[in-house]
N, C-alpha and C positions, 0 to 999 in steps of 0.2 A: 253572145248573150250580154245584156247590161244591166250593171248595177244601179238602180231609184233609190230614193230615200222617201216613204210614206209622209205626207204631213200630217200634222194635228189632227186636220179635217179630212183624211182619207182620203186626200189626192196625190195621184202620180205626173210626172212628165215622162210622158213617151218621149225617147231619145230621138232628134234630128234626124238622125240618119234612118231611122226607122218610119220615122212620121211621112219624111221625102220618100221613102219606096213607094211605101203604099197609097198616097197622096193623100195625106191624113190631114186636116188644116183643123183651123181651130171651131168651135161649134159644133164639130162634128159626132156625132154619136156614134158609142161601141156598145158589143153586148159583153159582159164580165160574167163567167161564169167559172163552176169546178168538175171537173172530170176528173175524175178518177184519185184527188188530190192534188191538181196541178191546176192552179187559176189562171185561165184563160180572157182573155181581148180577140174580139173577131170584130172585123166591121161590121156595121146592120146591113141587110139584105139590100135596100135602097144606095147604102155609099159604094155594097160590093158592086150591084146594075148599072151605076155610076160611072166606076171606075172602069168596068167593062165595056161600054160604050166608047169611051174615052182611047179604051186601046183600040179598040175595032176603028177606030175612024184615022188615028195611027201608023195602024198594021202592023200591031205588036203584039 
């Protein structure tokens, strides 16, 4: 887990290493949401189909 600092304007930097798994780059759109208590980041349906194409042609 890693520690952000919120700005002013209610922006995060997703950490490096975290941005590089998921192949996060910039522009990109996330959905923010809360369950249960715990705010969540998930990629949008379109970067997750993305991503998946990406490893299928891979083979990962």
């Amino acid at each position: 887990m890693a520690v952000v600092k919120i700005s002013k304007r209610g922006e995060i930097t997703i950490p490096t290493r975290i941005r590089k798994k998921y192949r996060i780059k910039g522009g990109a759109q996330v959905c923010v949401g809360d369950e249960n208590g715990v705010i969540t980041i998930r990629p949008t349906l379109h970067d997750t189909i993305r991503l998946a194409k990406k490893n299928i042609k891979r083979g990962t």
